[in-house]
C-alpha positions in Angstrom: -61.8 -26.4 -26.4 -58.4 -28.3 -26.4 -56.8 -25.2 -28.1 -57.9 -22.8 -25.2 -56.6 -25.2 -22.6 -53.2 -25.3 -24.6 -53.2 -21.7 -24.2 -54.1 -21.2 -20.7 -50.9 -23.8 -20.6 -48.8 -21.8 -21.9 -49.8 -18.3 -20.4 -49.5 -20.1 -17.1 -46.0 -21.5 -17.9 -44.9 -18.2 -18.9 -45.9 -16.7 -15.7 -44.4 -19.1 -13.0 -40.7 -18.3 -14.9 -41.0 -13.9 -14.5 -38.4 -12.6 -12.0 -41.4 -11.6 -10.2 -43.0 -14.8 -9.7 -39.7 -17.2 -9.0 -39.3 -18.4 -5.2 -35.8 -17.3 -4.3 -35.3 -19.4 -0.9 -33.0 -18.7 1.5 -31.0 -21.8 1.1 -30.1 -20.6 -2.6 -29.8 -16.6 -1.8 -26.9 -17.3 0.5 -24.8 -19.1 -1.5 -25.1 -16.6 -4.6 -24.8 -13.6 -2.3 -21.5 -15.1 -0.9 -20.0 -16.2 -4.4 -20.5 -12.7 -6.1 -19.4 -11.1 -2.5 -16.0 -13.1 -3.3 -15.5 -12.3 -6.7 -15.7 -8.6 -5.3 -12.9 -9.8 -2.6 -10.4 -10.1 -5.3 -8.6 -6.9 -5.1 -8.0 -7.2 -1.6 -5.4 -9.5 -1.7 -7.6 -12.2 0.8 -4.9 -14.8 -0.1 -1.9 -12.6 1.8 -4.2 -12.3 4.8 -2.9 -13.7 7.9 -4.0 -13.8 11.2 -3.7 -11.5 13.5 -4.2 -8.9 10.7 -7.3 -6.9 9.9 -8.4 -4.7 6.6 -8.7 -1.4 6.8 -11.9 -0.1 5.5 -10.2 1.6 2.5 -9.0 -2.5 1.8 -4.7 -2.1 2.6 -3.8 -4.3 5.6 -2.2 -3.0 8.2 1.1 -4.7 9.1 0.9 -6.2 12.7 3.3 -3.2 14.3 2.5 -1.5 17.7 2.3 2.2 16.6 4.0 4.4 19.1 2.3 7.4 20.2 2.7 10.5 17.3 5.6 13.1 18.9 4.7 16.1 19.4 6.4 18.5 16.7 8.4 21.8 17.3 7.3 24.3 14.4 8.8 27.5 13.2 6.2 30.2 13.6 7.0 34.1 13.2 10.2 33.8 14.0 10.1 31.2 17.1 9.5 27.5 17.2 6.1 26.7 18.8 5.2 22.9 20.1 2.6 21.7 17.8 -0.2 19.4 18.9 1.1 16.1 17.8 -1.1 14.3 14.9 -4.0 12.1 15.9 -2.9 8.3 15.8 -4.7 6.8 13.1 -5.1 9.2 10.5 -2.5 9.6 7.2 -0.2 12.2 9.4 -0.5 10.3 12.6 0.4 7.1 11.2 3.5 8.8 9.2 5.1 10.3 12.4 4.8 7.0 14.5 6.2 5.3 11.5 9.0 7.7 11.6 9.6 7.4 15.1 10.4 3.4 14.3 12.5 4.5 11.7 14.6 6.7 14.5 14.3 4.0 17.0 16.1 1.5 14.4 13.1 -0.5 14.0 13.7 -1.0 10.1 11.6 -3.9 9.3 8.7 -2.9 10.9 8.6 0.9 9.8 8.9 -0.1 6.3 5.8 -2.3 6.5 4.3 0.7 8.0 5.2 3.2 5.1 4.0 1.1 2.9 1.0 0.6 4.0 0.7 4.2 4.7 2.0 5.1 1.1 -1.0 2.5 -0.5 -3.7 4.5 1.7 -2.2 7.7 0.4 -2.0 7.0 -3.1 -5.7 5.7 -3.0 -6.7 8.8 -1.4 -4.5 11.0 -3.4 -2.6 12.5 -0.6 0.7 13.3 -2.8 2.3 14.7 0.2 2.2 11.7 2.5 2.7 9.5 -0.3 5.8 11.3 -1.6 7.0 11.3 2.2 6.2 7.1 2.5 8.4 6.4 -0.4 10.8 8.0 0.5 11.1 6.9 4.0 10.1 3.7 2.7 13.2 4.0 0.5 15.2 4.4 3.6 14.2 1.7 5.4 15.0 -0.4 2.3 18.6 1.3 1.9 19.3 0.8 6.1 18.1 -3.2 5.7 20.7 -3.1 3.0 18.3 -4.3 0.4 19.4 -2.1 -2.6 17.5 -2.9 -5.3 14.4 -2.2 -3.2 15.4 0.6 -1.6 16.9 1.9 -5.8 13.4 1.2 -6.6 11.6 3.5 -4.5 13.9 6.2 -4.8 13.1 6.1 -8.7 9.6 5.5 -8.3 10.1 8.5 -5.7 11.7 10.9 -8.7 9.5 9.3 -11.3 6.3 10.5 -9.8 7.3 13.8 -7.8 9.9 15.3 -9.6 10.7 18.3 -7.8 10.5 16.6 -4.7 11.5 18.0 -1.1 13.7 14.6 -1.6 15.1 15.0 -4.5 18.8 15.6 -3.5 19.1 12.6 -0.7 17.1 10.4 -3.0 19.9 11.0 -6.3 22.4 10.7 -3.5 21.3 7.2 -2.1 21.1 5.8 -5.9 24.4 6.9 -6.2 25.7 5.4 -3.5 24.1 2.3 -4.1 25.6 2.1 -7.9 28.8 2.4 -6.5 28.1 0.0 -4.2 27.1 -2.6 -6.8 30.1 -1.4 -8.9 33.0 -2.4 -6.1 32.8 -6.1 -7.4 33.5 -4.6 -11.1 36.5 -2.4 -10.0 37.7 -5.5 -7.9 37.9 -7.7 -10.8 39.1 -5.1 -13.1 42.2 -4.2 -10.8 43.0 -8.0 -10.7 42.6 -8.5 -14.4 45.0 -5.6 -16.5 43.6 -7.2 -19.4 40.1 -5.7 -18.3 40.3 -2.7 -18.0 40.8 -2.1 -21.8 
């Protein structure tokens, strides 16, 4: 009789530990819901939030820059320009011409947040157009805040990625203008120094 009651035991101890029979309470379901929620949370780059900022659903933060309203755009259409209906605000295109118009308005800082934040929604989305467009503009932005190895950088990221891109000529253009930029402080030196220059 002892050795049945051992069993019973054991059966019953077995059973309270199944997945099916554990009290979860709600005092211990929050905390592990919000500590493998976080872990999650890494890629999102939580530690660069500030306030005042949101995340977009796609996870990129969108810099804290008034958008203007998208221009309306004149396009070439059998043989005459047409107006075309301007992009909507908030989608890929939309975003891209408001960021533009920052760029024209001399807005430098704040257009370059805004291309690349544009340019990481792209490339998630695998937009190659707008993303080809966003570094290069980006690149731009970079060159006009005089911040040259930036602004080299996107250029070769630019090239490296889209080749044959619409770009291709201003982009080898502003890298060249930038090494010779860097290179003024060599020639200086060198046309101090005879002894350099062989």
């Amino acid at each position: 009789m002892n050795h049945k009651r051992m069993d019973a035991a054991v059966n019953h101890s077995n059973a309270a530990f199944t997945p099916r029979s554990f009290p979860l309470s709600p005092c211990l379901l929050v905390p592990l819901s919000l500590l493998f929620l976080s872990a999650g949370c890494q890629s999102m780059e939580m530690s660069k939030w500030k306030p005042g900022e949101y995340l977009s659903i796609d996870g990129w933060k969108k810099p804290s820059v008034d958008l203007p309203k998208p221009p309306q755009e004149a396009v070439f259409r059998a043989g005459h320009w047409e107006q075309a209906e301007p992009p909507q605000a908030g989608t890929l295109a939309g975003d891209l011409a408001s960021a533009r118009v920052l760029f024209k308005e001399g807005k430098h800082q704040d257009a370059a947040a805004v291309f690349e934040w544009i340019g990481n929604r792209a490339e998630k989305r695998k937009d190659a157009e707008i993303h080809e467009q966003c570094l290069y503009w980006h690149g731009e932005c970079l060159h006009a805040l005089r911040e040259w190895p930036a602004a080299r950088d996107k250029y070769h990221e630019l090239l490296k990625l889209y080749p044959s891109s619409q770009y291709r000529n201003e982009a080898v253009q502003r890298q060249f203008e930038i090494a010779k930029f860097w290179l003024n402080d060599t020639r200086e030196d060198m046309t101090k120094d005879p002894e350099a220059k062989s």
